[in-house]
MISE-915395 format. One record per atom (N, C-alpha, C, O): y, z negated, x; residue in three letters; atom name. Coordinates in nm, 4 decimals. Example, Ala and Ser with C-alpha at 12.3 -4.5 7.8 and 13.67 -1.06 7.14 Angstrom:
north_up_east_r_a
-0.5690_-0.7800_1.3190_ALA_N
-0.4500_-0.7800_1.2300_ALA_CA
-0.3300_-0.7800_1.3200_ALA_C
-0.3319_-0.8465_1.4236_ALA_O
-0.2250_-0.7080_1.2850_SER_N
-0.1060_-0.7140_1.3670_SER_CA
0.0030_-0.7870_1.2900_SER_C
0.1138_-0.8039_1.3409_SER_O
END
This chain:
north_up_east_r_a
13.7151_-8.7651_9.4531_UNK_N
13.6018_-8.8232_9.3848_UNK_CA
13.6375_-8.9675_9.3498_UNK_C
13.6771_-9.0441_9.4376_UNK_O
13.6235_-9.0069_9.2172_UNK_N
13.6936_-9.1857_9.1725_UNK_CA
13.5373_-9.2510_9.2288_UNK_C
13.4176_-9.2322_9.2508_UNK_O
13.6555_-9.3434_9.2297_UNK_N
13.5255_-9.4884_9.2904_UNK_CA
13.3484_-9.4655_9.2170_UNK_C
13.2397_-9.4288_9.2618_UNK_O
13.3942_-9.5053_9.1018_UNK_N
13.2731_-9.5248_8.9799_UNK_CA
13.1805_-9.4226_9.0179_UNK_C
13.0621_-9.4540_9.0300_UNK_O
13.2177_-9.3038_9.0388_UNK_N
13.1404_-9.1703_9.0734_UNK_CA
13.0930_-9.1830_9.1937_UNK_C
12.9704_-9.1874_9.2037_UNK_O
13.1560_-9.1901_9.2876_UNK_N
13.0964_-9.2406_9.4272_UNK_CA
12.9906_-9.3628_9.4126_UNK_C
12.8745_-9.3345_9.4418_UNK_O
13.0168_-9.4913_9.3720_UNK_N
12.9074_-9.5651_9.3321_UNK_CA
12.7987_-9.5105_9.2914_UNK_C
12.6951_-9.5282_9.3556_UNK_O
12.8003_-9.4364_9.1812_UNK_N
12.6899_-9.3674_9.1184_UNK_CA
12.5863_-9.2784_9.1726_UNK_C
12.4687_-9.2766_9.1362_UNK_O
12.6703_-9.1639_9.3128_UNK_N
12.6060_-9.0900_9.3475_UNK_CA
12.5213_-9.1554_9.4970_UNK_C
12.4171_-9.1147_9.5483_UNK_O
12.6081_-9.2656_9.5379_UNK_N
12.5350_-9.3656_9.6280_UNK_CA
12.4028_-9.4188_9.5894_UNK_C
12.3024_-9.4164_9.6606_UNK_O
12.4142_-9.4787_9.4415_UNK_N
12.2866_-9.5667_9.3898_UNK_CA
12.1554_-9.4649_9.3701_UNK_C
12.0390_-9.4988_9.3914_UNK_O
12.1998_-9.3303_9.3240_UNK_N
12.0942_-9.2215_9.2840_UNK_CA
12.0422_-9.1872_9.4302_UNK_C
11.9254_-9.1487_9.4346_UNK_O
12.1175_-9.1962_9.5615_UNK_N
12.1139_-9.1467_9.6840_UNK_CA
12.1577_-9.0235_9.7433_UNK_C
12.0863_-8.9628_9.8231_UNK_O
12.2784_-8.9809_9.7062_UNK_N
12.2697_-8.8242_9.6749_UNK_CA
12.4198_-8.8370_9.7398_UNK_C
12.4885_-8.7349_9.7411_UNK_O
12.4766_-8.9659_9.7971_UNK_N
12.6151_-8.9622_9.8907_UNK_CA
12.5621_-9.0738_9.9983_UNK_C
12.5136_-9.1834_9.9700_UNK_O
12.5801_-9.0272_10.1088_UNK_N
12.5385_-9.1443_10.2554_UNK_CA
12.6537_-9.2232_10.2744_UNK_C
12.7692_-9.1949_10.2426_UNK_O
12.5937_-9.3664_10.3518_UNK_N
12.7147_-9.4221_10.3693_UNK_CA
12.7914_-9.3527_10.4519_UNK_C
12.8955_-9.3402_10.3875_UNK_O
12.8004_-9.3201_10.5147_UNK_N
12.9269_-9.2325_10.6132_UNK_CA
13.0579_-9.1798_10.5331_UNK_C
13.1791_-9.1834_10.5548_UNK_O
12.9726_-9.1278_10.4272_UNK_N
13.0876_-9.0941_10.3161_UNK_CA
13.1193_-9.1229_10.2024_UNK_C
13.1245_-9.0589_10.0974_UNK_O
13.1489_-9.2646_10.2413_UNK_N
13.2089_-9.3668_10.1100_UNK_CA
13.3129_-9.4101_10.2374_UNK_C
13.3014_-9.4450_10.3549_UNK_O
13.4280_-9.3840_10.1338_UNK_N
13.5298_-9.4671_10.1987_UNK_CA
13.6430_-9.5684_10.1815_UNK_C
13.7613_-9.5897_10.2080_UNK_O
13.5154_-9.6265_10.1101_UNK_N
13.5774_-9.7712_10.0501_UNK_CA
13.4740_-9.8656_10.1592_UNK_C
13.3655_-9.8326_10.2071_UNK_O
13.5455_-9.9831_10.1759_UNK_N
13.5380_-10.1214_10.2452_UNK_CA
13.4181_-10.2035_10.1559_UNK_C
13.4384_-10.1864_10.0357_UNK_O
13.3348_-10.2626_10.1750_UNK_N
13.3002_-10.3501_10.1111_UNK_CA
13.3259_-10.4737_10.0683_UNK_C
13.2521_-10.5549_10.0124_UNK_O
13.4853_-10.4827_10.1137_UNK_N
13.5456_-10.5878_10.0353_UNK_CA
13.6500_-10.5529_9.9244_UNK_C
13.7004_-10.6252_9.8385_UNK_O
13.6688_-10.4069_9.9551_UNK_N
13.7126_-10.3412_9.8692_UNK_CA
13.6056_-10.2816_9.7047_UNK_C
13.6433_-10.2477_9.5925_UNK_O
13.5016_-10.2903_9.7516_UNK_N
13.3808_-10.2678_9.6438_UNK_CA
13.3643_-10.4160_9.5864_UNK_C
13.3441_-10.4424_9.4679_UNK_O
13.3725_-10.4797_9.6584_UNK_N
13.3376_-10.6470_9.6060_UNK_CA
13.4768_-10.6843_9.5194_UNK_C
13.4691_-10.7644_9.4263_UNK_O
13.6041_-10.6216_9.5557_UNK_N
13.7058_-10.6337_9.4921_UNK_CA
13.7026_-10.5792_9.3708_UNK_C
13.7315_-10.6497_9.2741_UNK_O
13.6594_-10.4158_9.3502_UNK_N
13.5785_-10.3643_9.2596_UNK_CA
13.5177_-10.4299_9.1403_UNK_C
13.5689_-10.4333_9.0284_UNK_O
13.3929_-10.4865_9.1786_UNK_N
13.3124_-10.5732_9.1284_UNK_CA
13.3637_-10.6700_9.0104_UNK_C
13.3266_-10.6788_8.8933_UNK_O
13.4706_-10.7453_9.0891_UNK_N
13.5360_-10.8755_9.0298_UNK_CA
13.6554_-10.8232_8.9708_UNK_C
13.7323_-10.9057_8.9216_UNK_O
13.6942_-10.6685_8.9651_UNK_N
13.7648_-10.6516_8.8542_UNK_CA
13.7428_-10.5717_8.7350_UNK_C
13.8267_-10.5371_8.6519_UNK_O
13.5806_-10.5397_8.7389_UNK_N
13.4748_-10.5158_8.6646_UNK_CA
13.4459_-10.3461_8.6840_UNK_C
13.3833_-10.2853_8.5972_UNK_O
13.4937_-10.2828_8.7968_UNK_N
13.4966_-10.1629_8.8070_UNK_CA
13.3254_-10.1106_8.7974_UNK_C
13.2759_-10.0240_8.7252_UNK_O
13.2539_-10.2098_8.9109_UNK_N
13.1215_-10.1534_8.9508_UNK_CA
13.1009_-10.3322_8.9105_UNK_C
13.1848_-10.4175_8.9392_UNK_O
12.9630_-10.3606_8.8354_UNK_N
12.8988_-10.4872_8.7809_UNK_CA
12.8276_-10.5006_8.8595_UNK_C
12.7934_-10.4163_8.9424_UNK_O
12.7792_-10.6458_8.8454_UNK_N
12.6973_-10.7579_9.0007_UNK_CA
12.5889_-10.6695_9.0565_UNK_C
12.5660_-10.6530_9.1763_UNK_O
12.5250_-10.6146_8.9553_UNK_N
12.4088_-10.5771_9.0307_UNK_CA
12.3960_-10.4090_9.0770_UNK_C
12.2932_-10.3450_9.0995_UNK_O
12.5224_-10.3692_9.0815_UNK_N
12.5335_-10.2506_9.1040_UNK_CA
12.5909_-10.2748_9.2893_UNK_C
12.5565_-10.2086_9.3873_UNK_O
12.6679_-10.3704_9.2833_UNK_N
12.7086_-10.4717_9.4132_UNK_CA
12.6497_-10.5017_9.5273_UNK_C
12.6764_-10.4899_9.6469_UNK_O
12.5168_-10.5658_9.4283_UNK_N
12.4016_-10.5932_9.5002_UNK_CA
12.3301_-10.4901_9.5707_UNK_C
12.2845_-10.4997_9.6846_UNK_O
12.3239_-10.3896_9.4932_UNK_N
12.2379_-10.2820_9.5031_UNK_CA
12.2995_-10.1996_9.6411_UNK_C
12.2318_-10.1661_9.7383_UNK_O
12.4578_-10.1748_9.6209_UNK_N
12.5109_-10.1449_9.7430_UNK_CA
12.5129_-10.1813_9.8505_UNK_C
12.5153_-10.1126_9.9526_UNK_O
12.5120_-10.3306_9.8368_UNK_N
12.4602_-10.4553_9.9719_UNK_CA
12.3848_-10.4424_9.9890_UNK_C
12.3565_-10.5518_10.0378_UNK_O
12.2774_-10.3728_9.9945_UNK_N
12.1465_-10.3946_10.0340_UNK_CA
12.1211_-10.2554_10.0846_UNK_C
12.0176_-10.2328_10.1473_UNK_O
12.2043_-10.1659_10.0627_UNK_N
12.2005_-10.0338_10.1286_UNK_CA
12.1151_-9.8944_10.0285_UNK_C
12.0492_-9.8061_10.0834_UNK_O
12.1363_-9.9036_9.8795_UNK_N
12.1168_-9.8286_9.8361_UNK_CA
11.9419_-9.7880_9.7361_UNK_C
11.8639_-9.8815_9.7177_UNK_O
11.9266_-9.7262_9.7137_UNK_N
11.7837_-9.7267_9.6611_UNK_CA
11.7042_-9.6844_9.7569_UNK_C
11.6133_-9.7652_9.7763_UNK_O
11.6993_-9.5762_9.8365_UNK_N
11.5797_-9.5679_9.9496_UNK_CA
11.5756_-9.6890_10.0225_UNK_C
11.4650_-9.7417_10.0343_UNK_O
11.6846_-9.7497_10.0793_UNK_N
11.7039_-9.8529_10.1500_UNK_CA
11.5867_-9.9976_10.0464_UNK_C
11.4865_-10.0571_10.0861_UNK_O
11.6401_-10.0042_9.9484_UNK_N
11.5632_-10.0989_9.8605_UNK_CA
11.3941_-10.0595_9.8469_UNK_C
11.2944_-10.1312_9.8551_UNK_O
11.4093_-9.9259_9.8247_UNK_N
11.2167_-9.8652_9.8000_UNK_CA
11.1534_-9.8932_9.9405_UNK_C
11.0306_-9.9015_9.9440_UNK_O
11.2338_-9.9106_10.0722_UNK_N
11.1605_-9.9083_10.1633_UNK_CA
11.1389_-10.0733_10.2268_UNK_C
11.0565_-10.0931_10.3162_UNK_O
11.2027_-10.1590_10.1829_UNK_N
11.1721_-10.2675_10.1934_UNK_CA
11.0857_-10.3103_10.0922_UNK_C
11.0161_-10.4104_10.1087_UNK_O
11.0824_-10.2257_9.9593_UNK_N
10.9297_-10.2647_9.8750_UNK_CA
10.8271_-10.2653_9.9822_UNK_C
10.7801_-10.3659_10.0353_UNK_O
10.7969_-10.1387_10.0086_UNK_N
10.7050_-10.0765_10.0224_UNK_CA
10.6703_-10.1412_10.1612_UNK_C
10.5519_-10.1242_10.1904_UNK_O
10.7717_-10.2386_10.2906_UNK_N
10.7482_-10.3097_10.3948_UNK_CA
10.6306_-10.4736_10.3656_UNK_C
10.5330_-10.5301_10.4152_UNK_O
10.7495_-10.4887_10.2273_UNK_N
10.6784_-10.6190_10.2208_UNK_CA
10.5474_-10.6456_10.1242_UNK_C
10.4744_-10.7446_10.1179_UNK_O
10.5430_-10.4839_10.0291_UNK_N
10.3921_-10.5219_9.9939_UNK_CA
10.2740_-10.4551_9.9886_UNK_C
10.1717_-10.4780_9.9240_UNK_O
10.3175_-10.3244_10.1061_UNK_N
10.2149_-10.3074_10.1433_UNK_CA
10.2203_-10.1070_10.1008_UNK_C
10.2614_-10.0666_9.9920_UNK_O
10.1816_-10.0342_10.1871_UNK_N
10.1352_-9.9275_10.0860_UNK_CA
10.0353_-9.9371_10.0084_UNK_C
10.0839_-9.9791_9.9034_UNK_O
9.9352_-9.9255_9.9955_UNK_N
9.8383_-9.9034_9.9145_UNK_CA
9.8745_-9.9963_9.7960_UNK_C
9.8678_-9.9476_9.6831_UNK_O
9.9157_-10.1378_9.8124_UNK_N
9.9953_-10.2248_9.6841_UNK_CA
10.0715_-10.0600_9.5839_UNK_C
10.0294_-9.9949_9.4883_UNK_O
10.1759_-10.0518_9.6570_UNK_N
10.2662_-9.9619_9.6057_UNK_CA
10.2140_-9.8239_9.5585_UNK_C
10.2785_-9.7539_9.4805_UNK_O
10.1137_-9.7943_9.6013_UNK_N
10.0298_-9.6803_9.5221_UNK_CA
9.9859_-9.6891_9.4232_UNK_C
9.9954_-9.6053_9.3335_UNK_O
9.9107_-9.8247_9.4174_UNK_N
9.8189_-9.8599_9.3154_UNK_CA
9.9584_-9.8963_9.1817_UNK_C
9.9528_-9.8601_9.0642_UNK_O
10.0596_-9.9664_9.2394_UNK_N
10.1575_-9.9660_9.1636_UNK_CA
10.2392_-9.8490_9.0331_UNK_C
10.2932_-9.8658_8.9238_UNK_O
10.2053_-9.7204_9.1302_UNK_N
10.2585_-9.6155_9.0947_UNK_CA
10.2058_-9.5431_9.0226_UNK_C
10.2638_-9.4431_8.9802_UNK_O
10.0747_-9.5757_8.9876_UNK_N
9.9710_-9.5416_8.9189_UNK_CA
9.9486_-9.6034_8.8025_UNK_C
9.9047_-9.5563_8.6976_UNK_O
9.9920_-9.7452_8.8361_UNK_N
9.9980_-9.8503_8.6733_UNK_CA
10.1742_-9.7869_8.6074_UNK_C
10.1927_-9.7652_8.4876_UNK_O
10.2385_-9.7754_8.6704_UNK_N
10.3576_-9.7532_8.6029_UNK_CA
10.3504_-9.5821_8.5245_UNK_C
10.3627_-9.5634_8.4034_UNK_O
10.3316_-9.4907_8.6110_UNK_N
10.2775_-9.3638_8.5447_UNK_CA
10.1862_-9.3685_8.4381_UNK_C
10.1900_-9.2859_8.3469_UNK_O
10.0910_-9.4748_8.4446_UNK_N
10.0503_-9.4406_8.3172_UNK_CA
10.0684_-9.5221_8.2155_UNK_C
10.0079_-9.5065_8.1094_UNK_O
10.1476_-9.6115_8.2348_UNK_N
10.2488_-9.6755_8.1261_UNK_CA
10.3467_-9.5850_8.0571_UNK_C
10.3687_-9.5855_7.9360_UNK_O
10.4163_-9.4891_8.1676_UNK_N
10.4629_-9.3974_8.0895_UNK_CA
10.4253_-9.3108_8.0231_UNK_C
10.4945_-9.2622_7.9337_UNK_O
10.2948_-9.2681_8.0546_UNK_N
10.2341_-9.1754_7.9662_UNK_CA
10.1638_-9.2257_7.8522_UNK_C
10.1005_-9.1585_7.7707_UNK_O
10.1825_-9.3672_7.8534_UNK_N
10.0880_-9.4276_7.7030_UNK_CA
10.2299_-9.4249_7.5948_UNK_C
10.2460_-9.3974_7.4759_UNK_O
10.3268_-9.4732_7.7172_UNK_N
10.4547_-9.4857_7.6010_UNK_CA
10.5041_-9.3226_7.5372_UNK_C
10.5873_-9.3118_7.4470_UNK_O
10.4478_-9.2250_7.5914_UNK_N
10.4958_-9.0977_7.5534_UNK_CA
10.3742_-9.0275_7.4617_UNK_C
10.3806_-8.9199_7.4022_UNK_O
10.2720_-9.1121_7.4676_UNK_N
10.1712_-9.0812_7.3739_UNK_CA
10.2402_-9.1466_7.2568_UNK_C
10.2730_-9.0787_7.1596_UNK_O
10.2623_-9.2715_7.2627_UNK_N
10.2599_-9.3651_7.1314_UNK_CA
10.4330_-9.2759_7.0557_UNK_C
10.4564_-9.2691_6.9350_UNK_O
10.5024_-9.2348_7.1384_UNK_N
10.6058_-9.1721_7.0849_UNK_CA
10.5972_-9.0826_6.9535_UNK_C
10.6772_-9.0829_6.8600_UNK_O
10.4842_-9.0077_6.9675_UNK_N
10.4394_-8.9100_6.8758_UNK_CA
10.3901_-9.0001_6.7445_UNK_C
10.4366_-9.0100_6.6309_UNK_O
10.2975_-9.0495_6.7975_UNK_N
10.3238_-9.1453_6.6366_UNK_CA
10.4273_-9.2636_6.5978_UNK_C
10.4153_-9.3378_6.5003_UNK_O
10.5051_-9.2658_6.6696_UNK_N
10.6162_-9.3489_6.6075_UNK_CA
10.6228_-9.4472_6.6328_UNK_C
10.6935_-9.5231_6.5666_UNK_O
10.5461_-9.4929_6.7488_UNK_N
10.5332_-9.6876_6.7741_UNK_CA
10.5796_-9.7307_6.8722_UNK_C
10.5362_-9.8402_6.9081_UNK_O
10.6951_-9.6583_6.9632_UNK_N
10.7996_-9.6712_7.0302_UNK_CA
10.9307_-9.6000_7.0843_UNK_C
10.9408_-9.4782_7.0987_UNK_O
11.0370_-9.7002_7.1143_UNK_N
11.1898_-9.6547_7.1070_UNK_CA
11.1988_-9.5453_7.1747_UNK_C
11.0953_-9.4882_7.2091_UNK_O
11.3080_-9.5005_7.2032_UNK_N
11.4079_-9.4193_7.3081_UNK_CA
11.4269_-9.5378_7.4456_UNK_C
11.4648_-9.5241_7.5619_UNK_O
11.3920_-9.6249_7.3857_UNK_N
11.4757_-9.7789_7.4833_UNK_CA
11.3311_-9.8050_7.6047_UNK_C
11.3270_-9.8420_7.7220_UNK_O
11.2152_-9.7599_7.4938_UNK_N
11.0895_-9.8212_7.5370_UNK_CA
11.0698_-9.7071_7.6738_UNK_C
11.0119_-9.7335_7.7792_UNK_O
11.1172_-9.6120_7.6473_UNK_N
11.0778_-9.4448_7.7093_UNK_CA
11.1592_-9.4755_7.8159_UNK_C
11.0982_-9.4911_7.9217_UNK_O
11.3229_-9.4937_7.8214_UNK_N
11.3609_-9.5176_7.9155_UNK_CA
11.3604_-9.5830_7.9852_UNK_C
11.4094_-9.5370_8.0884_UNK_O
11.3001_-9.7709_8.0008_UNK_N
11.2055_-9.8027_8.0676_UNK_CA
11.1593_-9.8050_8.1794_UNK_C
11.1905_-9.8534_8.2882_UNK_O
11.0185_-9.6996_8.1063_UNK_N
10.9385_-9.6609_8.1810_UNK_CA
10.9592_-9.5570_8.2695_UNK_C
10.8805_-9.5411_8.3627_UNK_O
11.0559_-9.4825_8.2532_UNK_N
11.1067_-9.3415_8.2855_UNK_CA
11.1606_-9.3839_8.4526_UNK_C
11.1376_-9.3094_8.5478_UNK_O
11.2175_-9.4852_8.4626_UNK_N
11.3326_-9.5832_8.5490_UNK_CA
11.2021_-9.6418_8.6512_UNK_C
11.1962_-9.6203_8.7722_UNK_O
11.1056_-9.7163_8.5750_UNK_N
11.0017_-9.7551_8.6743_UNK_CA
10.9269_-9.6612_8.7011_UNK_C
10.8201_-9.6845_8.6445_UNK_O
10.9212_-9.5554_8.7626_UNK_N
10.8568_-9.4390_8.7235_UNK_CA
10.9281_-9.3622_8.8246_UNK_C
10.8586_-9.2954_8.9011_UNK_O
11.0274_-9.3604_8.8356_UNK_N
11.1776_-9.2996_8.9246_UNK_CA
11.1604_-9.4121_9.0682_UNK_C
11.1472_-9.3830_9.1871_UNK_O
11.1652_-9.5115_9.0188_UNK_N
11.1857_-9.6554_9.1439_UNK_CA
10.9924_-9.6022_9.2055_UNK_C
10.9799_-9.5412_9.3117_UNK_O
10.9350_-9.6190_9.1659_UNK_N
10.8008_-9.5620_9.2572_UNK_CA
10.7556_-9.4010_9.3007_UNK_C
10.6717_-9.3539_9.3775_UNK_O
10.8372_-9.3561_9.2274_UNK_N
10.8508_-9.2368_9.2735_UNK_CA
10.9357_-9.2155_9.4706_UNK_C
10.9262_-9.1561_9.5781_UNK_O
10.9950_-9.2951_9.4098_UNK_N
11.0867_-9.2981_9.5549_UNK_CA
10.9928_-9.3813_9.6663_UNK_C
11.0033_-9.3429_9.7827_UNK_O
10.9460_-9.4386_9.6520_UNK_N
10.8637_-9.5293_9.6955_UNK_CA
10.7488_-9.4446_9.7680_UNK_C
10.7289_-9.4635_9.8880_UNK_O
10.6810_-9.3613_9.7037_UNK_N
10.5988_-9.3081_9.7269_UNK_CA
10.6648_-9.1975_9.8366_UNK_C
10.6198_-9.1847_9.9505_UNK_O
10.7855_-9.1151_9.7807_UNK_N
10.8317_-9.0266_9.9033_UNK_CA
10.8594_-9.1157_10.0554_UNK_C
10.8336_-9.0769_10.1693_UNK_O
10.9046_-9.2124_10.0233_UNK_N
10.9310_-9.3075_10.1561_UNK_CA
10.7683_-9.2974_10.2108_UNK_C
10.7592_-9.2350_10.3165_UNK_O
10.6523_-9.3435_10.1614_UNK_N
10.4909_-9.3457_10.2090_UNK_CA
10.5002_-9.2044_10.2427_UNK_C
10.5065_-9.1981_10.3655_UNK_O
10.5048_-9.0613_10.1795_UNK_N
10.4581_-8.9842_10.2077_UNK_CA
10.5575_-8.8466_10.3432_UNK_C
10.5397_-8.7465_10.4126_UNK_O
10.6350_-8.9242_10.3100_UNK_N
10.7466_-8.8810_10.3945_UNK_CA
10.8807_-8.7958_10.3209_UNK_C
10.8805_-8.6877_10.2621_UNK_O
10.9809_-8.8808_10.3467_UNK_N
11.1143_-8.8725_10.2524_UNK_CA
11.1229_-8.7600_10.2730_UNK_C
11.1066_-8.6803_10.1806_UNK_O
11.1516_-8.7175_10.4029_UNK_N
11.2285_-8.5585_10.4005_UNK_CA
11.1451_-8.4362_10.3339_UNK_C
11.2027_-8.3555_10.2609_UNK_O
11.0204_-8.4276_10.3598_UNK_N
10.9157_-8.3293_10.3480_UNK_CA
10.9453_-8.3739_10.1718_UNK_C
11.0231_-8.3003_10.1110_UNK_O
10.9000_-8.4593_10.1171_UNK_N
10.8864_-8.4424_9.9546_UNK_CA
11.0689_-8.4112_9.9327_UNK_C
11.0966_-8.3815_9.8165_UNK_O
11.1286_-8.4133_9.9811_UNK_N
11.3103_-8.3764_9.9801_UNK_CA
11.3461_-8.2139_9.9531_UNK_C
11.4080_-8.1564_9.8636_UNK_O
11.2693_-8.1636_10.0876_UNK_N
11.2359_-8.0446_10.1172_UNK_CA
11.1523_-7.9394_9.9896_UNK_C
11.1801_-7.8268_9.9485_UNK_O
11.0206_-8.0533_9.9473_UNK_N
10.9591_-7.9911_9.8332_UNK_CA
11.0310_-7.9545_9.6727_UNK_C
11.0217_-7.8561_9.5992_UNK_O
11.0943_-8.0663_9.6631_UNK_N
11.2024_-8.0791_9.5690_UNK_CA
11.2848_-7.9651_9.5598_UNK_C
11.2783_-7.8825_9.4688_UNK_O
11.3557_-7.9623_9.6471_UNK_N
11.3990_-7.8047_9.6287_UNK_CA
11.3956_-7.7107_9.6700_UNK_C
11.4931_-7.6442_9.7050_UNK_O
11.2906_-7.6826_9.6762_UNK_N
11.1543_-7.5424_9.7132_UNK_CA
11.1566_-7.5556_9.5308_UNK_C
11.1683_-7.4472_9.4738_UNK_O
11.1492_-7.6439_9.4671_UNK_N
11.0783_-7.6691_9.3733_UNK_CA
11.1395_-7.6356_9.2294_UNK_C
11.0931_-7.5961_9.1225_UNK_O
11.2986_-7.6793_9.2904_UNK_N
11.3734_-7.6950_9.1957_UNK_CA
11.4665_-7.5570_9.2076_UNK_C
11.5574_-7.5257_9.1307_UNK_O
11.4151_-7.4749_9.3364_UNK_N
11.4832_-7.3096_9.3345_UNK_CA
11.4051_-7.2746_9.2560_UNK_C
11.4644_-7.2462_9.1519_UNK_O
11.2924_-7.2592_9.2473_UNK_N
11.2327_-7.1884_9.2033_UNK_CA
11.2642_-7.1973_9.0319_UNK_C
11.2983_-7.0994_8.9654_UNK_O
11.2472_-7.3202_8.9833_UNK_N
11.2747_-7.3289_8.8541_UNK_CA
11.4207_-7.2551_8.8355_UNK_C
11.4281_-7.1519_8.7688_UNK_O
11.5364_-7.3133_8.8981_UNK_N
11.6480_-7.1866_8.8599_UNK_CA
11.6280_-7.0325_8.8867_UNK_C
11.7027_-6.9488_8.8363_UNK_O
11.5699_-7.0147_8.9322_UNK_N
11.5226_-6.8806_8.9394_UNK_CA
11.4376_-6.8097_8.8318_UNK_C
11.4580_-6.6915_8.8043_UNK_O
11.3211_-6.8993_8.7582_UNK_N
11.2675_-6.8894_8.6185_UNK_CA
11.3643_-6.8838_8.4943_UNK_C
11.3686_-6.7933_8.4109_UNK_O
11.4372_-6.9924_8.4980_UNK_N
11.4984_-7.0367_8.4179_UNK_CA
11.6693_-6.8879_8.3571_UNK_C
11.7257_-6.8491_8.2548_UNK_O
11.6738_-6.8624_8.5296_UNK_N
11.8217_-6.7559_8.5474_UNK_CA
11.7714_-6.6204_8.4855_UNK_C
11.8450_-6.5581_8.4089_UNK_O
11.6315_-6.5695_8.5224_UNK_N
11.5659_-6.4613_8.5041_UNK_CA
11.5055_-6.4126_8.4144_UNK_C
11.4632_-6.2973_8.4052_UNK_O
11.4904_-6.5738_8.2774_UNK_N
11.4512_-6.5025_8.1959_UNK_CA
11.3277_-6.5414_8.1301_UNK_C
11.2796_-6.4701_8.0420_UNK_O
END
């Protein structure tokens, strides 16, 4: 698996640290020879995106972060309304799509990571199973 890919599947959360086996001075080496950019760096220093959603969600609060998740959802759904008539990008969509993803996670951390983990793919068999069958 190349570096870049490992980065990638770290930031999405979908590789633990245990199994990265690069150094973090070796990633910082990375960094400064433009392999993985500053804030992808950062993002690793800090231990990843659950790691990051759950220090949101320490320092401002759940119910902050609900109410949060609720203004961002329906930002996305105004921006996917206005799509249809033409009064915003691909740029505008993705966005919102991203803040939308970042409270999403947020919310599984409140509601409990593993169980919505678990639901996911309960969720996501089933769709290959629709999808395989027809």
């Amino acid at each position: 698996m190349n570096f870049k890919y490992k980065i990638a599947r770290y930031l999405c959360g979908t590789l633990q640290t245990s199994d990265i086996s690069f150094t973090k001075r070796n990633a910082a080496e990375n960094c400064i020879n433009g392999q993985v950019n500053p804030q992808q760096w950062f993002i690793l220093k800090l231990g990843g995106l659950k790691d990051i959603c759950a220090r949101a969600v320490k320092k401002y609060g759940k119910e902050s972060q609900k109410r949060m998740a609720i203004e961002e959802t329906s930002e996305l759904i105004n921006a996917l309304m206005k799509e249809t008539r033409g009064r915003v990008t691909d740029a505008d969509i993705i966005t919102e799509i991203a803040d939308v993803q970042i409270m999403m996670e947020q919310l599984s951390i409140i509601y409990g990571y593993e169980e919505v983990a678990r639901e996911r793919e309960r969720k996501l068999e089933r769709l290959v199973a629709r999808i395989t069958n027809g």
